[in-house]
C-alpha positions in Angstrom: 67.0 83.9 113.1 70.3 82.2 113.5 71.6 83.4 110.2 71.0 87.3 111.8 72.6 86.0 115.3 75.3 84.8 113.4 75.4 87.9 111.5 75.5 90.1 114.7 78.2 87.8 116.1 80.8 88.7 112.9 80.0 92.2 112.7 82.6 93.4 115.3 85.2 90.7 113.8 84.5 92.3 110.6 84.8 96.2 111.2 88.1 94.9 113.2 89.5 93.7 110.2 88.9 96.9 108.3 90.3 99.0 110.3 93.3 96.4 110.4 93.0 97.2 106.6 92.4 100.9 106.8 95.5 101.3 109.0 97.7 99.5 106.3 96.4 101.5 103.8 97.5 105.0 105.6 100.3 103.2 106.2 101.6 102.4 103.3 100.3 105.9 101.4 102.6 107.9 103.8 105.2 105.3 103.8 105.6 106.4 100.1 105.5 109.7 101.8 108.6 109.4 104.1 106.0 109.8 107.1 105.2 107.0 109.8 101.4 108.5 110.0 100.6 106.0 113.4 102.9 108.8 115.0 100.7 111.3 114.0 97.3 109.4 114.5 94.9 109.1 117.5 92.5 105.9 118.4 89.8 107.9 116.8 91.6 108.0 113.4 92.7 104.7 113.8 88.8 102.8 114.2 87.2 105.5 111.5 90.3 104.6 109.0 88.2 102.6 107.0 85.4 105.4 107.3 87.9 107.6 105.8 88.7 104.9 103.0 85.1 104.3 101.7 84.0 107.9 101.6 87.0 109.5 100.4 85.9 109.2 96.5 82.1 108.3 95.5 83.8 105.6 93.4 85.2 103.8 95.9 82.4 103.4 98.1 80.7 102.3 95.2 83.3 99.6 94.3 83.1 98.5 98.3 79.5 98.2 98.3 79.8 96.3 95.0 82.3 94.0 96.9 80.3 93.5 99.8 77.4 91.9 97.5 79.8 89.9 95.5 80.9 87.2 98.1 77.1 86.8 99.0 76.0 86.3 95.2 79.2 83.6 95.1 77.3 81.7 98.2 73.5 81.9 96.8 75.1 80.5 93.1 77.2 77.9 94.8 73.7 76.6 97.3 71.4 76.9 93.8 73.8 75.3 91.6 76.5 73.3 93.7 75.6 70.1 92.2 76.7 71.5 88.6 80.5 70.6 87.4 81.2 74.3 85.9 80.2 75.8 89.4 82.2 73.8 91.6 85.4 73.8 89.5 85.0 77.6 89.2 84.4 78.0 93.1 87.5 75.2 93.9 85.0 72.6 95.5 87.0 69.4 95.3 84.2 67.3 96.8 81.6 65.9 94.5 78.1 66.3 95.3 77.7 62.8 96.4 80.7 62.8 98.7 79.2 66.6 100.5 76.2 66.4 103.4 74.3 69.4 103.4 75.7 70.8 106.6 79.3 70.7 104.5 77.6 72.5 101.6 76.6 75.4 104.1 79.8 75.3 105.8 81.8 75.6 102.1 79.1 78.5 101.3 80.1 80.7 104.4 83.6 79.9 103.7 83.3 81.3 100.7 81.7 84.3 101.7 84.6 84.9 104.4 86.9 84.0 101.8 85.4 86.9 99.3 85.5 89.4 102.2 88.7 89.0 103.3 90.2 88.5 99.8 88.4 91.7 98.0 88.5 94.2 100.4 92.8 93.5 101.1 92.7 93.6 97.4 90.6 96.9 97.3 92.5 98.7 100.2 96.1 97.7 99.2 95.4 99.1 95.9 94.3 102.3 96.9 97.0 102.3 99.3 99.7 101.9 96.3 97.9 104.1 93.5 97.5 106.5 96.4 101.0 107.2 97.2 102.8 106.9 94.3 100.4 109.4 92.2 100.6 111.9 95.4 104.6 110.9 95.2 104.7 111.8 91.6 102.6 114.8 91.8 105.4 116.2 94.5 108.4 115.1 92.6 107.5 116.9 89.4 105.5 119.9 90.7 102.2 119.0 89.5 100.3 119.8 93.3 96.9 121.9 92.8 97.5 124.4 95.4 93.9 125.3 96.4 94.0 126.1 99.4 94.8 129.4 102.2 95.6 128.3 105.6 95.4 131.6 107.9 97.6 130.9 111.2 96.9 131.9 115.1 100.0 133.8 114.5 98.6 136.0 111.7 100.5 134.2 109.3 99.0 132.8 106.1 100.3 130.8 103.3 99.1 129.0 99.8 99.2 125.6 100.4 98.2 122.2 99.0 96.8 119.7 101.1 97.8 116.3 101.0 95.9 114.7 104.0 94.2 115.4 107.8 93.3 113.7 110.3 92.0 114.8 113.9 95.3 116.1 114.5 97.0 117.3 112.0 97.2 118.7 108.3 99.7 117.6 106.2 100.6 119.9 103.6 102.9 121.6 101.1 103.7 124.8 100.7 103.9 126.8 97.4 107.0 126.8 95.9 108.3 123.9 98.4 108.6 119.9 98.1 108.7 119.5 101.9 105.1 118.3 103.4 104.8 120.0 106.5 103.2 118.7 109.4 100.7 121.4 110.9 98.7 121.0 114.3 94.9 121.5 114.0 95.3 123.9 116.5 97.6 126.4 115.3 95.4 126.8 112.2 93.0 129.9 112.3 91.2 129.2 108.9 91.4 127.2 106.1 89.7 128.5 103.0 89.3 127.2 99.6 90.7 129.1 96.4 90.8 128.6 93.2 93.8 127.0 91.4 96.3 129.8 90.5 97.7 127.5 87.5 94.2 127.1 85.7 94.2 131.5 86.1 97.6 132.0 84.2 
């Protein structure tokens, strides 16, 4: 029961710190961008950033599920083999066994599961952040967007664009033919529809 109080308790801390992390990730993607994307974000965006993160490719969440259990195995090896030499070097326990009470060797275990949380998932979101912008950087710089989509405007306008990101707000685009991403409000959009990629038709 304490362990699920406990738990409860960290929860909040923990979604805090992803968003904290979700918000560094969009960050430094648009960064690479040449767009400070807190301008363009509301509160909303800002608490389901790391939402956005996780689902954003089935790989990913897989890799942060696989992340979240990691840190957890770590604690269960270290309390079911802490008293072995391999283990403890391998997990930096400078204590021998001896030396440890048992309220120390649960203490060091949570450590190292907060450790491993905070630790992984930085690793996991700044990385995504980096490969992120630069590939979408790239892509720009030497014309090699997919532009799959039609965006159909309230002022009867419509254009082929490719779509670099959205939020609640805004779509942030390019248009065919352009380098410049352009910053379009939700609201002035009277359709977006899908289309096939007019390079893979040549």
């Amino acid at each position: 029961m304490k362990n699920v109080d406990k738990i409860q308790n960290l929860l909040p801390i923990g979604y805090l710190y992803l968003v904290i992390l979700g918000v560094i990730k969009e960050s430094i993607v648009f960064y690479q961008l040449g767009i400070n994307i807190i301008k363009y974000s509301t509160v909303m965006d800002i608490l389901l950033s790391p939402i956005a993160v996780m689902t954003s490719h089935p790989l990913i969440f897989v890799v942060f599920l696989f992340m979240g259990f990691f840190p957890l195995m770590s604690r269960r090896v270290f309390l079911n083999n802490n008293s072995k030499p391999w283990v403890r070097s391998f997990l930096g326990v400078k204590k021998n066994k001896a030396e440890m009470t048992e309220k120390e060797i649960e203490s060091y275990s949570n450590l190292l599961v907060y450790r491993g949380f905070i630790f992984m998932y930085l690793s996991l979101f700044l990385g995504a952040a980096i490969q992120q912008g630069y590939s979408t950087s790239q892509k720009i710089k030497n014309n090699e967007l997919k532009y799959n989509y039609q965006v159909s405007y309230n002022t009867g306008d419509s254009e082929i664009i490719s779509l670099i990101d959205s939020n609640s707000e805004y779509y942030f685009c390019i248009s065919q033919g352009s380098k410049n991403i352009k910053i379009v409000p939700i609201e002035s959009v009277k359709s977006l529809e899908i289309i096939h990629n007019p390079r893979l038709d040549e």
